[in-house]
Residue frames as a rotation matrix with the C-alpha (Angstrom) as fourth column:
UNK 1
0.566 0.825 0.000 0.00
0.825 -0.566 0.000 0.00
0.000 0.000 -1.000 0.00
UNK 2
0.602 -0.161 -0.782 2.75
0.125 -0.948 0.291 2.52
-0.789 -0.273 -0.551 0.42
UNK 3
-0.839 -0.489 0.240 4.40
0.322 -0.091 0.942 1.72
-0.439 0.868 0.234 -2.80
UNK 4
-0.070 0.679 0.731 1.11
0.997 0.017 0.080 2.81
0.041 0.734 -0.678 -4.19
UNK 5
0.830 0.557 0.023 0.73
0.547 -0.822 0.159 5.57
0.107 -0.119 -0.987 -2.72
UNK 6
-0.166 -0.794 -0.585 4.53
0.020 -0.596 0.803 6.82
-0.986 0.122 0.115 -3.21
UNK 7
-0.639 0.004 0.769 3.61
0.767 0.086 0.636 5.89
-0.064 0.996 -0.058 -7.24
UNK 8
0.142 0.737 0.661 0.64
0.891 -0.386 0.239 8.00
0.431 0.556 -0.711 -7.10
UNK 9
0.684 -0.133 -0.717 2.29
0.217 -0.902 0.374 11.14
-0.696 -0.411 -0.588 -5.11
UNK 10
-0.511 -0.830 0.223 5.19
0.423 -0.017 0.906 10.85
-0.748 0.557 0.360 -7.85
UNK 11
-0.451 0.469 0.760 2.27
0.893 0.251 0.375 11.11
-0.015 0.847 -0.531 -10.42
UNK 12
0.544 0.826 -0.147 0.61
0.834 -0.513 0.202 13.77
0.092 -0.232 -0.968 -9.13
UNK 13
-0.143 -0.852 0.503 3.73
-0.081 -0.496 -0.864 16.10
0.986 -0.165 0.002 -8.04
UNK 14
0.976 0.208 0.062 3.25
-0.031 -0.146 0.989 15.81
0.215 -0.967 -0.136 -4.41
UNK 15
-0.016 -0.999 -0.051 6.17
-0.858 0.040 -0.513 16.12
0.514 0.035 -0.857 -2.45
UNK 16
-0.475 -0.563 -0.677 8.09
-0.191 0.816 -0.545 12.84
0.859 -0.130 -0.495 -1.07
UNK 17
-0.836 -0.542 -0.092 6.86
0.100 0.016 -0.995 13.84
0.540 -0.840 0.041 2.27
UNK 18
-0.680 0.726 0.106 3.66
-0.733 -0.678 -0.060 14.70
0.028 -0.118 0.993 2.01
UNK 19
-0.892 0.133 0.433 1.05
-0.011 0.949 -0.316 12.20
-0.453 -0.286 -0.844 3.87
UNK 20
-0.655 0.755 0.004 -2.00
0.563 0.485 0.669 10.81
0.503 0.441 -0.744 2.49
UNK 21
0.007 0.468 -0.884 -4.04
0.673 -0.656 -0.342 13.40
-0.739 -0.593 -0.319 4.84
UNK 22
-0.226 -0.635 -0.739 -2.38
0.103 -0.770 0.630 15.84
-0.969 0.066 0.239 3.14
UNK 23
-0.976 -0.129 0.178 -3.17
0.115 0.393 0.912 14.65
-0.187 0.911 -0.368 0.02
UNK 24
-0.593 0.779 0.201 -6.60
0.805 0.568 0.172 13.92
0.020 0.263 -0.965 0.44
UNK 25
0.081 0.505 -0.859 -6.97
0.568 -0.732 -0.376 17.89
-0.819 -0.458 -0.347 1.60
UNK 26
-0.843 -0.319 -0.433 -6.46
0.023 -0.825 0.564 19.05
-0.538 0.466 0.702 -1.95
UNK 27
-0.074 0.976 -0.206 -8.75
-0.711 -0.196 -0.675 20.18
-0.699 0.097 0.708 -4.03
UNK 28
-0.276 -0.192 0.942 -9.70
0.407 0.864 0.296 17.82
-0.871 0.465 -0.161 -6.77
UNK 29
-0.727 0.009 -0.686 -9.89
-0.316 -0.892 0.324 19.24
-0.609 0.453 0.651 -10.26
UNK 30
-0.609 0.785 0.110 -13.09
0.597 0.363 0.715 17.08
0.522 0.501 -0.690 -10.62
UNK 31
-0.559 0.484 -0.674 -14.72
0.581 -0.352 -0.734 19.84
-0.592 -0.802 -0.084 -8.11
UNK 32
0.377 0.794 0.476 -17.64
0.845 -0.505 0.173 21.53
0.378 0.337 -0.862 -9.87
UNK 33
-0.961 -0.237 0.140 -16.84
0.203 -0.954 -0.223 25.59
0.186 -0.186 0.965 -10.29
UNK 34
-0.274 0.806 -0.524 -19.57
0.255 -0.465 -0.848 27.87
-0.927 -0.366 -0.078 -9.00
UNK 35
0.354 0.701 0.619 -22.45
0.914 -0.119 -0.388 28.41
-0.198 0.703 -0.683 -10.66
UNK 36
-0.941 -0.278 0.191 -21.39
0.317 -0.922 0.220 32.05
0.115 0.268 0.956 -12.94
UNK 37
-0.338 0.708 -0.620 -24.29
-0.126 -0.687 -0.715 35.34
-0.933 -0.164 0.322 -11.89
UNK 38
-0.369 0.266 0.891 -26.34
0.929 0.080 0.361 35.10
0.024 0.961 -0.277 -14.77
UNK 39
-0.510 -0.009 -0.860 -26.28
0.255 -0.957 -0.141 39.17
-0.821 -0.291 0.491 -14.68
UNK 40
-0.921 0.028 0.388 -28.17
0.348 -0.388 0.853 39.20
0.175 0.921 0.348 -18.46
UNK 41
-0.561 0.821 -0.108 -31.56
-0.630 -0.508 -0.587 41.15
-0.536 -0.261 0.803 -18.76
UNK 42
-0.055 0.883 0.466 -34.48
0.172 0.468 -0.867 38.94
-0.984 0.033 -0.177 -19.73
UNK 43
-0.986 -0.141 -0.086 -35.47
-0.010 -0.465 0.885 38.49
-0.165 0.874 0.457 -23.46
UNK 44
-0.600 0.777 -0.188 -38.36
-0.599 -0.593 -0.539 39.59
-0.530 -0.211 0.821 -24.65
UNK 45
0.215 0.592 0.776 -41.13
0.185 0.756 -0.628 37.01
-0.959 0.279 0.053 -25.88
UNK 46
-0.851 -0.175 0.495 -40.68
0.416 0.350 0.840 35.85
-0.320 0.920 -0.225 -29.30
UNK 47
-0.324 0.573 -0.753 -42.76
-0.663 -0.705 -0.251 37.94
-0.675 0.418 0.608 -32.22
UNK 48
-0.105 0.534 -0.839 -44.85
-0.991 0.015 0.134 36.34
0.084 0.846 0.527 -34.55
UNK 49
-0.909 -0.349 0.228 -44.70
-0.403 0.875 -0.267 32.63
-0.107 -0.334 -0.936 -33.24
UNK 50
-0.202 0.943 -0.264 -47.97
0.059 0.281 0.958 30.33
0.978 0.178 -0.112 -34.20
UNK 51
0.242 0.692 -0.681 -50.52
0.766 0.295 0.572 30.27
0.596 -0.659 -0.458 -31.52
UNK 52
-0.635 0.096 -0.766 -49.82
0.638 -0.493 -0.591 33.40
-0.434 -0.865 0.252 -29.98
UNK 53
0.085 0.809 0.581 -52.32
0.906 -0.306 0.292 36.41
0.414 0.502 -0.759 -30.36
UNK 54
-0.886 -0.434 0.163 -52.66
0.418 -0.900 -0.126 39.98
0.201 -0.043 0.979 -30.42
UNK 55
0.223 0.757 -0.614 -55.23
0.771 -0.522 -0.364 42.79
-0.596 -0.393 -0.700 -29.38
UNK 56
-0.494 -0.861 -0.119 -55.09
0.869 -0.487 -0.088 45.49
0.018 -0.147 0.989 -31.75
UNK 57
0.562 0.766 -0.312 -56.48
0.670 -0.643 -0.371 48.99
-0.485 0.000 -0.874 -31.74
UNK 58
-0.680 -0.703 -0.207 -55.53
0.499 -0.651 0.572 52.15
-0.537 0.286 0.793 -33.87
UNK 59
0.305 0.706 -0.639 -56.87
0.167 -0.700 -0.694 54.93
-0.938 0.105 -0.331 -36.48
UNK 60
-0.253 -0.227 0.940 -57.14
0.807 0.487 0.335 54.87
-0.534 0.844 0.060 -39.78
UNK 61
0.256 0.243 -0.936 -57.34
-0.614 -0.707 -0.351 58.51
-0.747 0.664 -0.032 -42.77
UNK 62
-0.204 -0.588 0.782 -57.71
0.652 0.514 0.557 57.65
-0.730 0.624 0.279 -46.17
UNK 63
-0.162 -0.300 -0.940 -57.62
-0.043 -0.949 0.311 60.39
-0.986 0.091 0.141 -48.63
UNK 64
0.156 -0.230 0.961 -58.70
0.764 0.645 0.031 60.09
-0.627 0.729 0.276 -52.63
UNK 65
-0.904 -0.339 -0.259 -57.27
0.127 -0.793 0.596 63.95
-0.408 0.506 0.760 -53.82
UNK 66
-0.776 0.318 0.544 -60.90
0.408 -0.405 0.818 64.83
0.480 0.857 0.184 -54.37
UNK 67
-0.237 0.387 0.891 -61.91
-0.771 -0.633 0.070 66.89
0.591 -0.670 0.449 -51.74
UNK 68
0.518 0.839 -0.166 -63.45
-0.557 0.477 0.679 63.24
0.649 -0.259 0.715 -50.39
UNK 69
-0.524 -0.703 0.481 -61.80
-0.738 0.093 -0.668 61.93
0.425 -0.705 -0.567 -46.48
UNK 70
0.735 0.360 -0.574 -63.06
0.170 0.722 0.671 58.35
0.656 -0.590 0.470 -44.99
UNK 71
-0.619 -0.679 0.396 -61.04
-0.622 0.116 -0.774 58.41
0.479 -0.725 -0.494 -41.09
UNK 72
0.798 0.297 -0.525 -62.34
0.158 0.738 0.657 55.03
0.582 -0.606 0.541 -38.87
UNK 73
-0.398 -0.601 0.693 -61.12
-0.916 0.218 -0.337 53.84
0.051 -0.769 -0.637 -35.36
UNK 74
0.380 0.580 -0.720 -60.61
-0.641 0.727 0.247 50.37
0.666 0.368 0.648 -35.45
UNK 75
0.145 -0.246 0.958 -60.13
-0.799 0.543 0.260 46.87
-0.584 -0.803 -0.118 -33.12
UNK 76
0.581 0.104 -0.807 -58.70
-0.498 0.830 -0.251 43.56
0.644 0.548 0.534 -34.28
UNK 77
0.564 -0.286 0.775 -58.23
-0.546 0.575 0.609 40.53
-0.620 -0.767 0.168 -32.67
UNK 78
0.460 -0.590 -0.664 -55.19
-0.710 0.205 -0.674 38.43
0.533 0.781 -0.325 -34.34
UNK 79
0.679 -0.303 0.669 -53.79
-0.526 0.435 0.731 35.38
-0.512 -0.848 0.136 -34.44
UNK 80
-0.523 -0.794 -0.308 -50.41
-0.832 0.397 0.388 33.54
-0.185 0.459 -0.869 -35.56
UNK 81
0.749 0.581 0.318 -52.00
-0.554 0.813 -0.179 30.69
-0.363 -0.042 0.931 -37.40
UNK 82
0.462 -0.886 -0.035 -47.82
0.868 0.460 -0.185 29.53
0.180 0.055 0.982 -38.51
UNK 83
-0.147 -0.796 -0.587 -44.95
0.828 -0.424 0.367 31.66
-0.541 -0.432 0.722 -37.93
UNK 84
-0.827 -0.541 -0.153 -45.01
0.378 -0.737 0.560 34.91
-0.416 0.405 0.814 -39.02
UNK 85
-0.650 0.739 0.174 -48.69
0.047 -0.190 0.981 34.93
0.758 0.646 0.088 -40.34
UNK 86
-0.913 0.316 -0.259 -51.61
0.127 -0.383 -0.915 36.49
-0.388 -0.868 0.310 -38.66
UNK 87
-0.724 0.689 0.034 -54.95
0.373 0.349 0.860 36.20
0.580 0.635 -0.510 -39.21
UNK 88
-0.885 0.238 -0.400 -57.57
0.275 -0.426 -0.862 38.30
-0.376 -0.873 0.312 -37.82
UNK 89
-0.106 0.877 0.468 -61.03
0.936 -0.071 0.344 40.26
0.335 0.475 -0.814 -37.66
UNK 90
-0.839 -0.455 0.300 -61.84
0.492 -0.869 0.058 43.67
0.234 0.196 0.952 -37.68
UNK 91
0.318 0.878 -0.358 -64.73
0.889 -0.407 -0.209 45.88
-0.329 -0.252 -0.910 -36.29
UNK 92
-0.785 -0.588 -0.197 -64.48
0.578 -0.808 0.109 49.59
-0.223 -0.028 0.974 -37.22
UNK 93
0.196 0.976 -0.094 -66.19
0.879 -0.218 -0.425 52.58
-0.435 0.000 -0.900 -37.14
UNK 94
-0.735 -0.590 0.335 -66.09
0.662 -0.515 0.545 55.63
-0.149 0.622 0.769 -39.94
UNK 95
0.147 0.629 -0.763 -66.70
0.448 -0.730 -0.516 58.74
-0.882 -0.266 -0.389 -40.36
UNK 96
0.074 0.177 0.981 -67.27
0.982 0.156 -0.102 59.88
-0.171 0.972 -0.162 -44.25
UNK 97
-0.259 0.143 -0.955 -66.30
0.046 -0.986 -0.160 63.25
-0.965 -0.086 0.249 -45.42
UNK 98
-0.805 -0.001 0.593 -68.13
0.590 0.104 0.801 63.98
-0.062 0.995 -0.083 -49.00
UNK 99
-0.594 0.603 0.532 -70.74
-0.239 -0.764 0.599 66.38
0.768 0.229 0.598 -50.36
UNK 100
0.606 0.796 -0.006 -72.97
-0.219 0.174 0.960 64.36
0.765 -0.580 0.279 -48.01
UNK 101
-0.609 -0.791 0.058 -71.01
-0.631 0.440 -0.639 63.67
0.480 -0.426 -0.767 -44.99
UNK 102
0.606 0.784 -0.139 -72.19
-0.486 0.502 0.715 60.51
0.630 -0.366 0.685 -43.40
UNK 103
-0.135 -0.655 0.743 -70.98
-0.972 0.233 0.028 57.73
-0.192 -0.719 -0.668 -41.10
UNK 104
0.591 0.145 -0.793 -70.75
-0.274 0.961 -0.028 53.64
0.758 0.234 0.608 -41.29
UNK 105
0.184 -0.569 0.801 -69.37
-0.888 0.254 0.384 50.99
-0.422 -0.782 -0.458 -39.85
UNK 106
0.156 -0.293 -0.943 -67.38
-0.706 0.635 -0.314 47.90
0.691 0.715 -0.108 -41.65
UNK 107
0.414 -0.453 0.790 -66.50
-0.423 0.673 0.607 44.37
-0.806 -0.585 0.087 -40.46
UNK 108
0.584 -0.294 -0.756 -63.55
-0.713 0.260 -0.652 42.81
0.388 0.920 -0.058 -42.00
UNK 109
0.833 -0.547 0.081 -61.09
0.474 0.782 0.404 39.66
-0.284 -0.299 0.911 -42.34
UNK 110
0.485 -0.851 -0.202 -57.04
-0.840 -0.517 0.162 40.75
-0.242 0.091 -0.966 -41.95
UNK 111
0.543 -0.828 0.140 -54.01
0.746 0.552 0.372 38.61
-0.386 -0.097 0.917 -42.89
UNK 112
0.571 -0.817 -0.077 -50.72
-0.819 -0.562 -0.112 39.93
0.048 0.127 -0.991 -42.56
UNK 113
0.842 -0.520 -0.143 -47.04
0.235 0.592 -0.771 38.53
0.486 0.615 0.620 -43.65
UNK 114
0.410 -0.894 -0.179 -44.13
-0.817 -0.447 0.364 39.80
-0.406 -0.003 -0.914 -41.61
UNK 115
0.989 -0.122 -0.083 -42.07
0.036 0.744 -0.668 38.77
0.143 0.657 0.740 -44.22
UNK 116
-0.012 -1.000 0.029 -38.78
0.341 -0.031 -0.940 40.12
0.940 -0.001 0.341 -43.03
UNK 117
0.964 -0.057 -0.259 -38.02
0.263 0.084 0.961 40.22
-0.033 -0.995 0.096 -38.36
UNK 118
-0.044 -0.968 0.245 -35.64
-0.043 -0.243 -0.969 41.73
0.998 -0.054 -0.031 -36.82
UNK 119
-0.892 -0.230 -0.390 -35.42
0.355 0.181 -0.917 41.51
0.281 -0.956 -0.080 -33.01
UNK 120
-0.453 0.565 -0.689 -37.27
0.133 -0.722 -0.679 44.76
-0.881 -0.399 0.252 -32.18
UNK 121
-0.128 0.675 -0.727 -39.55
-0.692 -0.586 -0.422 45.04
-0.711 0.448 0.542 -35.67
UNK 122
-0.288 0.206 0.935 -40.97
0.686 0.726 0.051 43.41
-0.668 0.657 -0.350 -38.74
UNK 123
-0.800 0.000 -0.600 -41.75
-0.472 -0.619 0.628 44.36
-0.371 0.786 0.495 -41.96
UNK 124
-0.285 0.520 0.805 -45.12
0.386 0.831 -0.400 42.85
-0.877 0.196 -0.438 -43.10
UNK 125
-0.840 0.534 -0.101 -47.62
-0.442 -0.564 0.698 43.24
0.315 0.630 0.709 -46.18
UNK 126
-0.653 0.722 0.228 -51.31
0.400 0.585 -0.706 42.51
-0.643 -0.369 -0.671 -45.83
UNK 127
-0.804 0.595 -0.020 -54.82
0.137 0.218 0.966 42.05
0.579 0.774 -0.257 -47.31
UNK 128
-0.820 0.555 0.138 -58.29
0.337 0.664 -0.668 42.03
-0.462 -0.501 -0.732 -46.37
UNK 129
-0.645 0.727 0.235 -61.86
0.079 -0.243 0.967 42.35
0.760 0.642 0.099 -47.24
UNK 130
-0.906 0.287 -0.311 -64.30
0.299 -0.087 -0.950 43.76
-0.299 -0.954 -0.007 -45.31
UNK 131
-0.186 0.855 0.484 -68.38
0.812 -0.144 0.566 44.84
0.554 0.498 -0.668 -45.62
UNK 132
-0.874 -0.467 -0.132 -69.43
0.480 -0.793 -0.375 48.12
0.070 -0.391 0.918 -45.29
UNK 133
-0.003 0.895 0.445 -72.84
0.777 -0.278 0.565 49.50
0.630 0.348 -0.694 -44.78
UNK 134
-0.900 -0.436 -0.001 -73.62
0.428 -0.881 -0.202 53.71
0.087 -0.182 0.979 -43.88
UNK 135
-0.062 0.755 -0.653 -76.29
-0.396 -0.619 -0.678 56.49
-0.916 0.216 0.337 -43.21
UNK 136
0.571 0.567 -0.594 -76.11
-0.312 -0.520 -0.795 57.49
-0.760 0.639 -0.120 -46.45
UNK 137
0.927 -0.310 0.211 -74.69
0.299 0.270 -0.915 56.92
0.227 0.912 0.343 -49.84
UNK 138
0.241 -0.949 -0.202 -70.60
-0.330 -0.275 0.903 56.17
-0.913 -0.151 -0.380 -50.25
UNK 139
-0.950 -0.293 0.108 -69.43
0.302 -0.950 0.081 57.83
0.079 0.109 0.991 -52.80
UNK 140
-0.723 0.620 -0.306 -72.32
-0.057 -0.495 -0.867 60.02
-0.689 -0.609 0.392 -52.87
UNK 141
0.245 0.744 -0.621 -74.16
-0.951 0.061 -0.302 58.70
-0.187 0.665 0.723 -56.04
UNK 142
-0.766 -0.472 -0.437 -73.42
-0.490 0.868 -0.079 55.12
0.417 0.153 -0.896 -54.72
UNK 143
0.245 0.896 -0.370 -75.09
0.176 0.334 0.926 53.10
0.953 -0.292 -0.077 -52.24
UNK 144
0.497 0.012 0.868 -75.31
-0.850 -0.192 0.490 52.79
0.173 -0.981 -0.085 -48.49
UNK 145
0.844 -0.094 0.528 -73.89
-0.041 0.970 0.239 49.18
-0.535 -0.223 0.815 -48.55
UNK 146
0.467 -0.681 -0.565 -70.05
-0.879 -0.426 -0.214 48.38
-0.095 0.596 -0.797 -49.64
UNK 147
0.802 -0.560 -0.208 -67.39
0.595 0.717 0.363 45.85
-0.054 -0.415 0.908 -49.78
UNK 148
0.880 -0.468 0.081 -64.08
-0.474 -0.852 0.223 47.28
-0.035 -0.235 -0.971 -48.67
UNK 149
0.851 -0.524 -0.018 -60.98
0.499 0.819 -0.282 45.57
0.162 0.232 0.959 -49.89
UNK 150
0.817 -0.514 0.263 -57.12
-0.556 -0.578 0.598 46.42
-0.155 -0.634 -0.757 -48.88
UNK 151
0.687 -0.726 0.027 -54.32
0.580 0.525 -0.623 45.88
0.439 0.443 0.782 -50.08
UNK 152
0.849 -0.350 0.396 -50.81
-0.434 -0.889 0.145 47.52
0.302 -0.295 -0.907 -47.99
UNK 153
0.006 -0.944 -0.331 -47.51
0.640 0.258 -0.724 47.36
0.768 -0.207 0.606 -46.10
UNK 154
0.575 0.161 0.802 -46.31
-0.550 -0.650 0.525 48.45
0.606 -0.743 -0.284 -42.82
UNK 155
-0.430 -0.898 0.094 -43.86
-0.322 0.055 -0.945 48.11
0.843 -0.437 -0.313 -40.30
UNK 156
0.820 0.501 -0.277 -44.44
0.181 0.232 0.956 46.79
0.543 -0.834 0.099 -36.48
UNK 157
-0.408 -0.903 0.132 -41.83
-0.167 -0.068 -0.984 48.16
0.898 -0.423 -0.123 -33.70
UNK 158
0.166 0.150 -0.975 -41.30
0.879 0.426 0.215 46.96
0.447 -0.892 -0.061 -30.05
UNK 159
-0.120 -0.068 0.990 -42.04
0.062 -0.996 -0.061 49.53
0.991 0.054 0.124 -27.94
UNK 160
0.345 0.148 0.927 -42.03
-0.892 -0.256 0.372 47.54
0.292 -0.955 0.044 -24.32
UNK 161
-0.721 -0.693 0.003 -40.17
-0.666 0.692 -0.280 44.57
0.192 -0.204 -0.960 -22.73
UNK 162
-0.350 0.633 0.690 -43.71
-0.433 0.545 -0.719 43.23
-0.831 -0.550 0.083 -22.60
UNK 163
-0.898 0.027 0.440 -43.22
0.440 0.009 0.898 42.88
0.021 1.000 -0.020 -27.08
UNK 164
0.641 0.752 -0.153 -46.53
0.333 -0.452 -0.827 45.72
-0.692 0.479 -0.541 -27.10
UNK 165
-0.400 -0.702 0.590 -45.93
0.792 0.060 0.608 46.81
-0.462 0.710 0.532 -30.46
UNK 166
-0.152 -0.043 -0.987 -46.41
-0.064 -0.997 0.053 50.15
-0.986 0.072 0.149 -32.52
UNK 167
-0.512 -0.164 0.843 -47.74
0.675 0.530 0.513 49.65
-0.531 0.832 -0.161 -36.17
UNK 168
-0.176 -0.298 -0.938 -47.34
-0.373 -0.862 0.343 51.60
-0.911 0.410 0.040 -38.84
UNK 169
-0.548 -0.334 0.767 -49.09
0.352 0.740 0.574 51.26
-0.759 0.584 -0.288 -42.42
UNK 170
-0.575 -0.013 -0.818 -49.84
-0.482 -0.803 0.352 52.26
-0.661 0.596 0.456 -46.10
UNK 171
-0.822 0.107 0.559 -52.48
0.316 0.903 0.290 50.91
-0.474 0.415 -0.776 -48.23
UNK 172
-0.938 0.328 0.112 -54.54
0.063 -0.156 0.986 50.98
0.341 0.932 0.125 -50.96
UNK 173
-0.817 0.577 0.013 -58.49
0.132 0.208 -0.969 51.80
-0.562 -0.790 -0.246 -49.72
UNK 174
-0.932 0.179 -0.317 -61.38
-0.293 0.147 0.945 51.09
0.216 0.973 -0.085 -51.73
UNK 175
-0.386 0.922 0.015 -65.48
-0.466 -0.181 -0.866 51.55
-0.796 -0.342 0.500 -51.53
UNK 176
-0.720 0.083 -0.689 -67.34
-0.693 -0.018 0.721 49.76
0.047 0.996 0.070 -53.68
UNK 177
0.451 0.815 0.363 -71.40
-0.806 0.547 -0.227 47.66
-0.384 -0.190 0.904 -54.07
UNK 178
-0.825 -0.477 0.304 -69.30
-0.313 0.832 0.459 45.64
-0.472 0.283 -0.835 -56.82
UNK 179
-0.833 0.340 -0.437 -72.25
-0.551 -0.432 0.714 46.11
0.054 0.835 0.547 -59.06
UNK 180
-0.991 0.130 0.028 -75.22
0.099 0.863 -0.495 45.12
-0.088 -0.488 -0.868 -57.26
UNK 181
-0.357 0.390 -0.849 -76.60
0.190 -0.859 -0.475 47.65
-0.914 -0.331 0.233 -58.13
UNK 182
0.720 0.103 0.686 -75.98
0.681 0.079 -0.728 47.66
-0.129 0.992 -0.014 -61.66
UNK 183
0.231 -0.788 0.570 -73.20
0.930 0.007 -0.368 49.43
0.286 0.615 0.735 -63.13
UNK 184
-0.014 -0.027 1.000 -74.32
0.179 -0.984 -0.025 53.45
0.984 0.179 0.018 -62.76
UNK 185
0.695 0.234 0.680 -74.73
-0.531 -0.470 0.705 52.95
0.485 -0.851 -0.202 -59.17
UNK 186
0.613 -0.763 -0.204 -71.43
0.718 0.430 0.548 51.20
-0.330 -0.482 0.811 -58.15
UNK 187
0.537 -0.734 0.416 -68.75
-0.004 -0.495 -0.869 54.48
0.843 0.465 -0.269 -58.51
UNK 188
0.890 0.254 -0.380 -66.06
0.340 0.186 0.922 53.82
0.304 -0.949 0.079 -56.15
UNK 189
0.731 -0.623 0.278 -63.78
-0.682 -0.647 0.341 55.48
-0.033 -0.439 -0.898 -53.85
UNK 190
0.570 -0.780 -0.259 -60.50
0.789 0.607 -0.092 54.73
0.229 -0.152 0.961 -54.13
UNK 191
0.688 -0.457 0.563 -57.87
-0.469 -0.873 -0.136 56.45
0.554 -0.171 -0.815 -52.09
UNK 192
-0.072 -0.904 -0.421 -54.72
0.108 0.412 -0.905 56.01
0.992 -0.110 0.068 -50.23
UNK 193
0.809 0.588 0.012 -55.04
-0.009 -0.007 1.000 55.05
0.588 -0.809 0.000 -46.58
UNK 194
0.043 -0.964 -0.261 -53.16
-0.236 0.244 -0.941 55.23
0.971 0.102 -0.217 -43.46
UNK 195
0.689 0.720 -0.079 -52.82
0.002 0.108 0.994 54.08
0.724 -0.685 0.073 -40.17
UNK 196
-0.741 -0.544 0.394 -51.44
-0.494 0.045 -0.868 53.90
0.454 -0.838 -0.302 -36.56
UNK 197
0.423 0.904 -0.052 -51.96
-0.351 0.217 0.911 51.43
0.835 -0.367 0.410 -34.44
UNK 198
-0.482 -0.589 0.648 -50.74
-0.876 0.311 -0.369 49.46
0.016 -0.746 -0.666 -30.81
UNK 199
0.611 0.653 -0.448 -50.99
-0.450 0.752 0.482 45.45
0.651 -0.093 0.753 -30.52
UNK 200
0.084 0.068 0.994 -51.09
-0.988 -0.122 0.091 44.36
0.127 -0.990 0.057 -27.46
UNK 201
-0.604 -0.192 -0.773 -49.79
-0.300 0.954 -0.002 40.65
0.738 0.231 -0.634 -27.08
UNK 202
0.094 0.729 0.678 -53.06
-0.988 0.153 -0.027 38.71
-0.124 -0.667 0.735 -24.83
């Protein structure tokens, strides 16, 4: 036993003299190091991820350079139905500026694309179609009843550590019976729309 244990102080470097006590009081360099402070700040929930959902709300001007202003405040609920895609529904209400001014109110389907993520933003495009129906004639030698397609782009920044986002977007806006009417009563608005909105992750 002490020829072993002079072989394995030789191995080790110990000195000649040094007893098995002595030995046994070093550390071993199989000891586990402390755990390191994990001192990083929290990341912020993943954007656009299937199955999560949004709340959003915002205001919408759309403009067609002939004296003639549609401006709505709208709500949509949204939801990732695969990465990056969002699917949703719309309620809004609008106020009509034209020889007649009236008011309406539309319900539509959204999908949006964020086709290009960056941590803190996305770039998306989207679609939707939606039914409109007013006081009074929109345009003003239309009807009271519409469909409201949409066609656009727009931007989404993080704007809390809770991922509430800021969205920002440009799109095509567009009144129209779609000739249900017959031909002389379907003249529709088309103008350029914009919006601001905040979605809330729920």
């Amino acid at each position: 036993m002490q020829a072993l244990a002079a072989i394995a102080m030789i191995l080790t470097g110990a000195p000649a003299n040094a007893s098995l006590a002595d030995e046994a009081s070093r550390p071993s360099i199989l000891t586990p190091l402390p755990p390191i402070a994990d001192d990083a700040e929290p990341r912020p929930p993943t954007f656009g991820v299937a199955g999560t959902s949004r709340f959003i709300a915002g205001i919408r001007g759309a403009q067609d350079f002939e004296e003639n202003t549609d401006v709505s405040l709208f709500a949509q609920q949204t939801w990732f139905v695969v990465d990056d895609v969002e699917i949703g529904a719309e309620v809004a209400g609008w106020w009509i500026f034209q020889d007649d001014d009236t008011w309406g109110v539309s319900s539509s389907l959204v999908v949006r694309y964020h086709f290009y993520q960056q941590p803190t933003w996305s770039v998306f495009a989207e679609g939707g179609i939606g039914l409109f129906i007013a006081a009074d004639n929109v345009p003003d030698d239309g009807t009271s009843f519409g469909f409201m397609p949409r066609f656009g782009i727009g931007t989404s920044m993080r704007i809390d550590d809770r991922d509430t986002r800021l969205m920002l977007g440009i799109h095509w806006h567009h009144i129209s019976n779609a000739r249900l009417n017959g031909e002389a009563r379907n003249p529709a608005r088309d103008a350029i729309g914009l919006y601001a909105a905040i979605a809330v992750p729920i």
